[in-house]
N, C-alpha and C positions, 0 to 999 in steps of 0.2 A: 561130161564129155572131156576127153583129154584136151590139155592145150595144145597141143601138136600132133595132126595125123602122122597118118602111116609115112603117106609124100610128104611131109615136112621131114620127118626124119630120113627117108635116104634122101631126098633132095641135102639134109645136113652132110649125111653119111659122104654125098658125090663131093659136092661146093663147101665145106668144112665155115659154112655159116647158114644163118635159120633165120626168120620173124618170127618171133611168139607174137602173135597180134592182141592189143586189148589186154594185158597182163595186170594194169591198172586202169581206174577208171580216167576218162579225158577229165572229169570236174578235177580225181586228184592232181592228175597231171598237171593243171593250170594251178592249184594249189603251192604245189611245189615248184614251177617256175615263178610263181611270183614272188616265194621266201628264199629264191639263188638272185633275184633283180634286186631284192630290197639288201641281202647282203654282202651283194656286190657293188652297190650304193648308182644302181643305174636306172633308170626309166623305160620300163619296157614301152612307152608310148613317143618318145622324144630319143632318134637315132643319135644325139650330137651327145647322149650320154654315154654311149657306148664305147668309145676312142678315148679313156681318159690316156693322159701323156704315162705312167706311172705304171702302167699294166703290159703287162709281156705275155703272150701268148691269148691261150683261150680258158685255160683253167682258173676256176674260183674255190679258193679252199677254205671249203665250206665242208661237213661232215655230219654235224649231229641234231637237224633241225627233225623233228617228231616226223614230215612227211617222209625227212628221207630214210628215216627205220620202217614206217609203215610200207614205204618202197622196196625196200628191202626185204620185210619179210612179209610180203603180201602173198596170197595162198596162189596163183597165178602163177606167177613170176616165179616163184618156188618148184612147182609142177614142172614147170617147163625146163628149168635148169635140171629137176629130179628127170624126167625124160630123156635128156640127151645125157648124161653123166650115168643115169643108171640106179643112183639108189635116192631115195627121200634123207640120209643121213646125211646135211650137208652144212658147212660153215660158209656165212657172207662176207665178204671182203669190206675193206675199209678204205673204201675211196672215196672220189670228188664228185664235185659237177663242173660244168663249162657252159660259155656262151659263146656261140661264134658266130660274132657279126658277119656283114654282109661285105668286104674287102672293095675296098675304095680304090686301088688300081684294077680295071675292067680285064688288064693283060697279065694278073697274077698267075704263075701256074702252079701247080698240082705241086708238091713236095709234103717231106717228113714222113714216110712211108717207115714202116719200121717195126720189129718184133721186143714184145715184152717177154722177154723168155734167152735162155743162154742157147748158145748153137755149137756149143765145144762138145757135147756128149752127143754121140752119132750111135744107131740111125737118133734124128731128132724125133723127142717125145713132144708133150705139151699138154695143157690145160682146156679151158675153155677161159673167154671173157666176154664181156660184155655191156651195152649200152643202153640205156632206156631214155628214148627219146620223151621230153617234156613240153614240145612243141609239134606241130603239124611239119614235117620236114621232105620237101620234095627233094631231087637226088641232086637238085645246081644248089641246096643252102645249106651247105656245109656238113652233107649228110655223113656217115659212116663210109668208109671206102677201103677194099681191100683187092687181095690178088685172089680169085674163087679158085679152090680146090686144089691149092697150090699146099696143103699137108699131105696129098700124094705124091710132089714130084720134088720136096724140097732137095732131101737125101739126092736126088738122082743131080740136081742145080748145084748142090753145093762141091756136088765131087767135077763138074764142068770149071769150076773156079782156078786161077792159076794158081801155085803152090803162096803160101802169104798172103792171099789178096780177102781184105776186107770184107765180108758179105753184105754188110749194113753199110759201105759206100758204094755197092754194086748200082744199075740203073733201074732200081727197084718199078719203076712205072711201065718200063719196056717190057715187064712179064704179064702184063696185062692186066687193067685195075675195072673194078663196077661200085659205081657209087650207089649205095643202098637208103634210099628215103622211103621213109614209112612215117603212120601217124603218131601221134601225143599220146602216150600209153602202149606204144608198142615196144620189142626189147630185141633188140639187136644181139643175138649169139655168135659169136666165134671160136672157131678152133685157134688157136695161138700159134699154129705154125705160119699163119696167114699174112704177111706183110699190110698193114692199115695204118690207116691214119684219118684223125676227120678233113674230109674236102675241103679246099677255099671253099668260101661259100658265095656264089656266084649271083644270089636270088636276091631278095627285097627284103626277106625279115631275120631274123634272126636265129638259130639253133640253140635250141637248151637241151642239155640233159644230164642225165647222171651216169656216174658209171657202177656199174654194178657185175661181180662174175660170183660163184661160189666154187668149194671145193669140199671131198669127202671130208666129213667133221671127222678128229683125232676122238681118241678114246677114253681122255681126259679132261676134263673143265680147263678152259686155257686163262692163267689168271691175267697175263696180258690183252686177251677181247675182255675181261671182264673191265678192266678199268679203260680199256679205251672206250666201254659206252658209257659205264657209269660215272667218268670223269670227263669226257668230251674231250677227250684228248686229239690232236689232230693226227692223222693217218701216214700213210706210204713211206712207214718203219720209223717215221721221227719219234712219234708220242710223247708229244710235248704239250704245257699247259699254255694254250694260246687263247685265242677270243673267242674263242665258243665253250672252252674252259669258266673262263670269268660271264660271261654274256649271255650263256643256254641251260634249260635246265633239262638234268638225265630223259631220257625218251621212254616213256611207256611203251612197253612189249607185251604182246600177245604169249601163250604159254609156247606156243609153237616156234615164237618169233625169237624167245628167251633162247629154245636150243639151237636157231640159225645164228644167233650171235652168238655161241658157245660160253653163254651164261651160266645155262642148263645142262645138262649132260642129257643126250640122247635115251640112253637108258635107263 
């Protein structure tokens, strides 16, 4: 059975975002948030770990632990990105994970709304990305949260802008936001014209996940993924030899898994 019906996809096609539900298993999922707590040197059982002085944001950069390749290229989570993208020939991204405590001012509001993606080339085009939640995450703990269906109306928003004015300081929340919680193994897709960002997290426990999107694989072995998995090089264009460099060893990959990393060549 497909990972995503017929209504999952025009529901994608209307609101330019989806749940793949269950894409991995809850036991892995609890897996792999306990190797983002241990190497982010926190306690998932003791909350007064989670505030160290030292740490800015929510992001833990972290990249090359075994679960998070089997995340990566698990045969679910793959479908489902092959579904809404169109073909099975796909390369996985080299991103993070995050934890997002539960924000200790009660009157925090909602900001950092924002697109990963340029907005200078009109009409705007765009990708997909996405989240795969590691925890059980209800929509107040720091769930996923965007503007739905706003890839049909960007073009028409941006040309209402004054001549000059900023898009990315406009009052991104005024266009209207839904904060998306779903369980520990579920994956979060988006269309990238989408203004998001993850919520304050309003609840009791904590959010983990990872990020994950893919893109049509090139037609060539790319020897830059090859050494970012074979070397644990750290991600989002640095590649550099940092602590998962000296500290982790290379990830075993499945054969399938080899050409979502573009280890392999498709053909």
């Amino acid at each position: 059975m497909a990972v995503l019906s017929q209504e999952d996809l025009d529901f994608w096609e209307q609101q330019g975002y989806v749940i793949a539900r269950g894409v991995i298993g809850r036991d892995q999922a609890a897996r792999t948030a306990q190797a983002v707590w241990d190497f982010a040197g926190m306690d998932p059982d003791d909350p007064e770990t989670w505030y160290p002085e030292e740490r800015r944001g929510i992001m833990v950069e972290m990249y090359h632990h075994q679960t998070m390749w089997d995340n990566r290229t698990a045969p679910r989570l793959h479908e489902a990105f092959s579904q809404v993208i169109g073909t099975e020939r796909l390369w996985v991204s080299h991103d993070r994970v995050s934890i997002n405590p539960p924000e200790r001012d009660p009157e925090a509001p909602e900001h950092g709304l924002h697109w990963d993606m340029s907005l200078e080339q009109r009409p705007v085009g765009g990708g997909v990305q996405g989240v795969l939640y590691l925890s059980d995450t209800p929509a107040d703990q720091g769930a996923f949260i965007c503007v739905p269906g706003f890839h049909k109306r960007i073009d028409a928003w941006l040309d209402t802008l004054p001549e000059g004015a900023d898009p990315r300081r406009q009052d991104l929340l005024a266009l209207g936001t839904r904060r998306i919680g779903a369980q520990a193994g579920d994956l979060v897709i988006w269309h990238t014209a989408l203004p998001h960002t993850a919520s304050v997290n309003h609840g009791k426990g904590a959010r983990v996940a990872q990020y994950i999107t893919m893109g049509r694989a090139g037609d060539q072995i790319s020897e830059g993924r090859v050494n970012f998995w074979r070397d644990r090089l750290s991600g989002l264009g640095r590649y550099a030899k940092e602590r998962e460099h000296h500290e982790s060893p290379t990830a075993e990959l499945t054969a399938v898994g080899r050409k979502l990393a573009g280890v392999d060549a498709w053909d």
